[in-house]
C-alpha positions as CSV (number, residue, x, y, z in Angstrom):
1,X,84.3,106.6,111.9
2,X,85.3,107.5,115.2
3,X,86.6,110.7,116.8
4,X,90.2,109.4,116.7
5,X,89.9,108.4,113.0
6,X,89.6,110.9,110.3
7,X,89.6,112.1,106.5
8,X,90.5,115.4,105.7
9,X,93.3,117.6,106.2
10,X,93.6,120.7,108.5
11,X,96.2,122.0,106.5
12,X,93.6,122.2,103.2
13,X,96.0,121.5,100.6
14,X,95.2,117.3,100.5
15,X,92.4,115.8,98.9
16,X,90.5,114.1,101.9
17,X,89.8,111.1,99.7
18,X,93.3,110.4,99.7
19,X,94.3,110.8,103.6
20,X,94.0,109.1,106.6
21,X,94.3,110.4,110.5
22,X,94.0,109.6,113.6
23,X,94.5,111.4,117.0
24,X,95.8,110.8,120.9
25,X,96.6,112.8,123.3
26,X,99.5,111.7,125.2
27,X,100.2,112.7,128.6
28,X,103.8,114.5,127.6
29,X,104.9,118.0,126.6
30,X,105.3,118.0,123.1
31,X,109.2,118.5,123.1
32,X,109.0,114.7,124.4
33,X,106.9,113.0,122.0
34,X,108.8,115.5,119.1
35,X,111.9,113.7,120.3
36,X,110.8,110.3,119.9
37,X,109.8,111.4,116.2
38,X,112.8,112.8,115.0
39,X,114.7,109.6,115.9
40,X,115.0,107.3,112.9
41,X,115.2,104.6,115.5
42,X,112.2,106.0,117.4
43,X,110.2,104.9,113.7
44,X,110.8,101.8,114.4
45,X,110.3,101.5,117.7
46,X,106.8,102.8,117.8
47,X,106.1,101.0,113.9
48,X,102.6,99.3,114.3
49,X,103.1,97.4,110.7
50,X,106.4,95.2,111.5
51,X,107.9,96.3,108.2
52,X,110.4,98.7,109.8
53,X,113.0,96.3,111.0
54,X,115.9,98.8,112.0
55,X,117.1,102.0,110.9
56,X,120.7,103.8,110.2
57,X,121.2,107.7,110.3
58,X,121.3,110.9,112.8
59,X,118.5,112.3,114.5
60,X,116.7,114.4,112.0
61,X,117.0,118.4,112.4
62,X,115.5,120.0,109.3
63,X,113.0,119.9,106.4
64,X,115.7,117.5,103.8
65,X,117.3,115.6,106.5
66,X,117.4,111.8,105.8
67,X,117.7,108.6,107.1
68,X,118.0,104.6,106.1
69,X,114.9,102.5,107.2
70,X,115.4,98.5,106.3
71,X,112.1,97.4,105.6
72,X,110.2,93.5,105.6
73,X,106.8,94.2,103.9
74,X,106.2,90.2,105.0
75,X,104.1,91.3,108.0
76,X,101.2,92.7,106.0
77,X,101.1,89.6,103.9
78,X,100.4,91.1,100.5
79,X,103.5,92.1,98.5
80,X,106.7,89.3,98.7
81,X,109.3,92.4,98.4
82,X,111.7,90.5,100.4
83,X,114.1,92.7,102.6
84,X,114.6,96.3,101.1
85,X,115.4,99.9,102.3
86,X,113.6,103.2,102.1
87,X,115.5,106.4,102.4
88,X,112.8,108.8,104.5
89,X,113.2,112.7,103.5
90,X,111.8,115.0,106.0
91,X,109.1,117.3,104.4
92,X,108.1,119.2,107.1
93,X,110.4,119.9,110.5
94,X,108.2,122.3,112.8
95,X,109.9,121.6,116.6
96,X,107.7,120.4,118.8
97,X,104.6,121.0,115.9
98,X,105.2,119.1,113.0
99,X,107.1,116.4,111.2
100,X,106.7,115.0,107.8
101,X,108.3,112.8,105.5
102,X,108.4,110.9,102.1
103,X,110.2,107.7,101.1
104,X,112.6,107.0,98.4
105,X,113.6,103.6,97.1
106,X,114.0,100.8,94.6
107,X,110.3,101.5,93.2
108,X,110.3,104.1,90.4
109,X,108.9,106.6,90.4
110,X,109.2,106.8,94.1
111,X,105.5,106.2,95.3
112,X,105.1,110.1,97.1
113,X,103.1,109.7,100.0
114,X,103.4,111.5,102.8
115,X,103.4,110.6,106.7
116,X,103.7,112.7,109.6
117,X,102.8,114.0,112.8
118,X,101.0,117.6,113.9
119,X,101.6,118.2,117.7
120,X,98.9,120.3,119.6
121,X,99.6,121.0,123.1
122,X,96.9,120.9,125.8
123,X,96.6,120.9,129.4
124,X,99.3,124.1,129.3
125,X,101.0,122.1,127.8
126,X,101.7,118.8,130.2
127,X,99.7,117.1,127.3
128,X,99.9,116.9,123.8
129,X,97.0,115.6,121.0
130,X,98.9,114.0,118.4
131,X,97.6,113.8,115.0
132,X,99.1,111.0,112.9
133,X,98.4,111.1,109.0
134,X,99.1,109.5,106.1
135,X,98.3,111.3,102.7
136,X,99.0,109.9,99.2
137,X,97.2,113.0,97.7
138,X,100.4,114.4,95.6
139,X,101.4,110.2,95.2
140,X,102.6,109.6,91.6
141,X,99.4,108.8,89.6
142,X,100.6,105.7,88.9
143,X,101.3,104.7,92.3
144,X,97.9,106.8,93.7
145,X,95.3,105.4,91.5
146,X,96.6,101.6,91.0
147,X,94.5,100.6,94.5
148,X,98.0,99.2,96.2
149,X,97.3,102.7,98.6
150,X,97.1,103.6,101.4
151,X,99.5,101.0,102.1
152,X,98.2,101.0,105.9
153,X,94.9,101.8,107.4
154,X,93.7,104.1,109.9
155,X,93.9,101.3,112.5
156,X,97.6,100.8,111.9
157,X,97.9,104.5,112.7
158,X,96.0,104.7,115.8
159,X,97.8,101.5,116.7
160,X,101.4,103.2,116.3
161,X,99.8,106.0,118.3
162,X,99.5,103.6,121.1
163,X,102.8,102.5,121.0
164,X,104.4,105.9,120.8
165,X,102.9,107.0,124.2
166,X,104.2,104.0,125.9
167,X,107.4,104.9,124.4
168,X,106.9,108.3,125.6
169,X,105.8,107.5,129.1
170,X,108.6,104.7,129.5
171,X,111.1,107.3,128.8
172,X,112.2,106.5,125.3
173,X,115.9,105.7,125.2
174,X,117.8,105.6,121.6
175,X,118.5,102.3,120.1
């Protein structure tokens, strides 16, 4: 495990056997790379998987804010789904700090992992490390302990990580 990829949770309430992070720091203030992350099309944009094909909704504002991913779970090449849709619910909506989110859809009960984003600034603030996690702690038993999670890795994570700084750095424009 590298510096960049991690178990654990600084916010202590996720059982680090169950979460997955990984870490950049992006050469942005974090009202930038915030921006990106609060546009449902900036999740697909900076997707590393290929399952987010396009999204529908406004840019988020506030913890229960939603918005319509369509999804193609052919890219990872284990589950035929076909083409389907995830509602995302924002968890968490710190500006500039923190954004989290949940998934609802056709599979009941809904799954109930988490993904999100903690923003640190550094540099005074020209910079910022982004943390990107995935935690199916609080995932519905069934869902949590049947092996199908995590549904990505922490490669996949650093990879989007990746991407979202280009998207940052090449000025990120909606749609």
């Amino acid at each position: 495990m590298t510096d960049s990829e991690q178990h654990g949770s600084s916010h202590g309430d996720a059982n680090p056997a169950y979460r997955l992070e990984a870490r950049r720091v992006i050469p942005a203030p974090p009202q930038e790379v915030f921006a990106v992350l609060c546009d449902p099309d900036g999740h697909v944009a900076i997707d590393s998987s290929g399952m987010l094909q396009s999204a529908e909704g406004a840019q988020v504002t506030a913890v229960d804010d939603r918005f319509v991913v369509h999804m193609d779970r052919e890219s990872l090449g284990d589950y035929d789904l076909g083409h389907y849709d995830v509602t995302v619910i924002i968890t968490r909506f710190d500006p500039g700090a923190e954004i989290a989110w949940t998934i609802d859809g056709a599979i009941k009960p809904p799954i109930g992992h988490t993904y999100g984003y903690r923003l640190i600034p550094v540099d005074d603030g020209s910079a910022t490390e982004v943390v990107s996690y995935y935690d199916w702690s609080e995932a519905h038993p069934e869902w949590r302990d049947s092996g199908v999670l995590p549904v990505l890795d922490a490669s996949a994570l650093k990879a989007t990580l990746g991407i979202l700084e280009r998207a940052v750095r090449r000025g990120y424009v909606r749609g």
